[in-house]
Every structure is written in structure tokens, then in C-alpha cells.
C-alpha positions in Angstrom: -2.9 -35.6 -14.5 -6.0 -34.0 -13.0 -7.2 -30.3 -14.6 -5.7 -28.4 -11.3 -2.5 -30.2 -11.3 -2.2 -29.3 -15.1 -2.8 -25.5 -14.8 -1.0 -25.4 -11.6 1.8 -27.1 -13.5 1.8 -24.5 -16.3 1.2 -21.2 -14.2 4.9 -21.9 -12.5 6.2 -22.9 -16.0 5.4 -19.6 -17.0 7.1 -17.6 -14.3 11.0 -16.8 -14.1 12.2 -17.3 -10.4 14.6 -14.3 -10.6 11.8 -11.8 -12.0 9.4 -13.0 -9.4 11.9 -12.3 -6.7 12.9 -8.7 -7.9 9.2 -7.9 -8.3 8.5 -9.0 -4.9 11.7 -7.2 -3.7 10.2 -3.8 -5.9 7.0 -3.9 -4.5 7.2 -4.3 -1.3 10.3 -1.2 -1.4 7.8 0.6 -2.8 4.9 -0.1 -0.3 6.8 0.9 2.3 7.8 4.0 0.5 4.3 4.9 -0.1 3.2 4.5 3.4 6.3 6.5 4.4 5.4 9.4 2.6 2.1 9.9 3.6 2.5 9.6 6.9 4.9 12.7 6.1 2.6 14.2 4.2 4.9 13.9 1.0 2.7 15.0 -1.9 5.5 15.0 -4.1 6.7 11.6 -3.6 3.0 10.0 -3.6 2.0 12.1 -7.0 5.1 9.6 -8.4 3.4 6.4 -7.0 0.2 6.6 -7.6 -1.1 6.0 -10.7 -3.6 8.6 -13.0 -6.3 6.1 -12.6 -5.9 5.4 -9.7 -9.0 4.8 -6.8 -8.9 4.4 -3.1 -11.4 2.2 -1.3 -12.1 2.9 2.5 -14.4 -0.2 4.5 -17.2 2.4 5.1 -17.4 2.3 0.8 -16.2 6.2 0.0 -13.8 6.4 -3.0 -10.9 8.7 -3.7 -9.3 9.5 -6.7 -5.6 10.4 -7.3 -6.4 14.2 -7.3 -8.8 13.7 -3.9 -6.1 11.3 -2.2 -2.8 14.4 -2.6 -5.6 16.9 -1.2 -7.0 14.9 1.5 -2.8 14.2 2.3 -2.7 17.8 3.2 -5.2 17.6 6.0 -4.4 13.8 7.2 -3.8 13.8 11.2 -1.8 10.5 10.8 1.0 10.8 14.0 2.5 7.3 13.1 2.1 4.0 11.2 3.6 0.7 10.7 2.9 -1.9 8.1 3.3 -5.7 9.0 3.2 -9.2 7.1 3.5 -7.7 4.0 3.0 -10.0 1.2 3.2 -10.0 -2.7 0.8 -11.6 -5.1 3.8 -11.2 -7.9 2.2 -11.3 -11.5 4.1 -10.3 -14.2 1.9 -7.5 -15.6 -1.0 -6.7 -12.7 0.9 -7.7 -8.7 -1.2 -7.6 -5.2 0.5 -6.3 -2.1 -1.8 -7.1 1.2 -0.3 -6.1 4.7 -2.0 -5.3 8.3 -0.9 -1.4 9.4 -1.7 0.1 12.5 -2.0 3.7 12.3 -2.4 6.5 15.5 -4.9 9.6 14.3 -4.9 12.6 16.2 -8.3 13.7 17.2 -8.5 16.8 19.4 -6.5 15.8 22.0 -5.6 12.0 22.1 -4.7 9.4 19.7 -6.6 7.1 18.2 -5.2 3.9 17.0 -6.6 2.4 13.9 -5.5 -1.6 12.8 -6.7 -2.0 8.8 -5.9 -4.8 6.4 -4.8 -3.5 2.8 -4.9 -4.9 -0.4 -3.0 -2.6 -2.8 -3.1 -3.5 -6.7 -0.1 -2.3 -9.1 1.2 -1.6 -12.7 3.9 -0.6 -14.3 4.6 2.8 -15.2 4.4 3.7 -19.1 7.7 5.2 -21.0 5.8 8.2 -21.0 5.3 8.1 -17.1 8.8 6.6 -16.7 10.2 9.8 -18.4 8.4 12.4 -16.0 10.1 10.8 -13.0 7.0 8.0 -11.7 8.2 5.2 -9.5 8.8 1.7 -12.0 5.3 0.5 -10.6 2.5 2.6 -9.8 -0.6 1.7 -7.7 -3.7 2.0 -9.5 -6.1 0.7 -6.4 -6.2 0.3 -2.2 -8.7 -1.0 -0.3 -8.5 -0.1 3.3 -10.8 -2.2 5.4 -11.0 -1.5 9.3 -10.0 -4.3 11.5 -9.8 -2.5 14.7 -9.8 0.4 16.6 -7.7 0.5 20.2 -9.2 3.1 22.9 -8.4 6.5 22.6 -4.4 7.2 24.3 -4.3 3.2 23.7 -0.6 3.9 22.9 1.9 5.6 25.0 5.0 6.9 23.3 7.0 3.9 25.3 4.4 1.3 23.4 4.3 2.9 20.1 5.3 -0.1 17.8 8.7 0.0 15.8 8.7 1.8 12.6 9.0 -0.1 9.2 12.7 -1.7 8.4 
């Protein structure tokens, strides 16, 4: 048995189906719960998912931090958003959610629609955090990376996209 065959062999030995499944099943609940509540602005629900250390990364390279992230929620002009092919990197101790969203900004006037690929990373939350109310699994990083941006009034209320499931 070749060297990748042999790790490949023991990396699935060491994972439990049923834990890998209700990870994947947590995380992706809670992506889509994240997302949610910035789009509606919900500083008290993203506080409770987001973790103290945790850092935003936007494609142009600026950083956020947890305290710069609930301010800049306060003045976000997100009118809509919609995450698609969500998918789970499960790991028992440190998971990676990537998805595709497409966003509509308001600027001035007309929307603009943003598409951006995401990589979020995750941990779980400490007794300590567990006890003052944070979500099971915090996020302690995003990356946001531009994909593409539609022409202003691109999408027309009729041809806004479904919302998350």
C-alpha cells in the first residue's frame, strides 16, 4: 500500500460518520443563520457567532475584527442575499464552510449586485462562551473574495433570486 493510500486510509478511520454528519448539518444551520442576521442587521445574533478572535478578510486585503464587523453592521446597505453550494470541510476540532452568495447593495439610488466566494473557518465555543449564550461553533475567520459584480438595477424585484431554505 502506497503512502497516500495509507493516510487516506487512516484519516477516514479516524472520523465517526454520525459526528461528521451532525457537524456538517450544525454548520451549515449556522452559516445560513449568520448570513441571515446580517442582512438584518442583527448585532445581537452575530455578537453570539462570531468568535473574540475573530478576523474578516475582504479580496481588496482590508481586515476586520469582531468589534469593527458589529459596527460596520450598523451602516451595511445590504437589501438582500442568498448563499448557494454550500459545502463543509467537517474536521472534528477546526471545520471549513465555502459557499458562492450574491448580495444587492444599495448605492444612492440603484442596486448593485455583488457575486463573492466565501471561505468561513470555525471552532467550538468554550464552556465559558457556551455559558453566556454563544452559538455551539463560532467563526473565527471569512474571507470574502469578489467574483462578480452585475450592472447597477441588474435585478428587478421579479428576478431577485430565492432566499436561503
Amino acid at each position: 500500500m502506497d503512502a497516500d493510500a495509507l493516510r487516506h486510509q487512516w484519516l477516514n478511520a479516524a472520523r465517526h460518520p454520525d459526528e461528521e454528519t451532525q457537524a456538517e448539518q450544525e454548520l451549515t444551520a449556522l452559516t445560513r443563520r449568520w448570513t441571515e442576521a446580517m442582512q438584518q442587521r442583527d448585532s445581537a445574533a452575530v455578537e453570539k457567532i462570531l468568535a473574540e478572535e475573530f478576523i474578516g478578510v475582504f479580496g481588496a486585503g482590508q481586515t476586520v475584527n469582531k468589534s469593527k464587523a458589529l459596527a460596520g453592521l450598523k451602516l451595511s446597505e445590504v437589501e438582500w442575499s442568498v448563499i448557494e453550494d454550500v459545502k463543509v470541510r467537517a474536521h472534528k476540532h477546526f471545520p471549513v464552510v465555502t459557499f458562492r452568495s450574491t448580495s444587492g447593495f444599495k448605492a444612492g439610488t440603484a442596486t448593485i449586485t455583488v457575486e463573492t466566494f466565501n471561505s468561513v473557518q470555525f471552532r467550538r465555543c468554550s464552556v465559558e462562551e457556551k455559558r453566556r449564550g454563544y452559538e455551539a461553533w463560532l467563526i473565527t475567520s471569512a474571507t470574502h473574495m469578489q467574483i462578480h459584480q452585475m450592472p447597477p438595477d441588474y435585478w428587478t424585484k421579479e428576478r431577485i433570486p430565492q432566499k436561503n431554505p
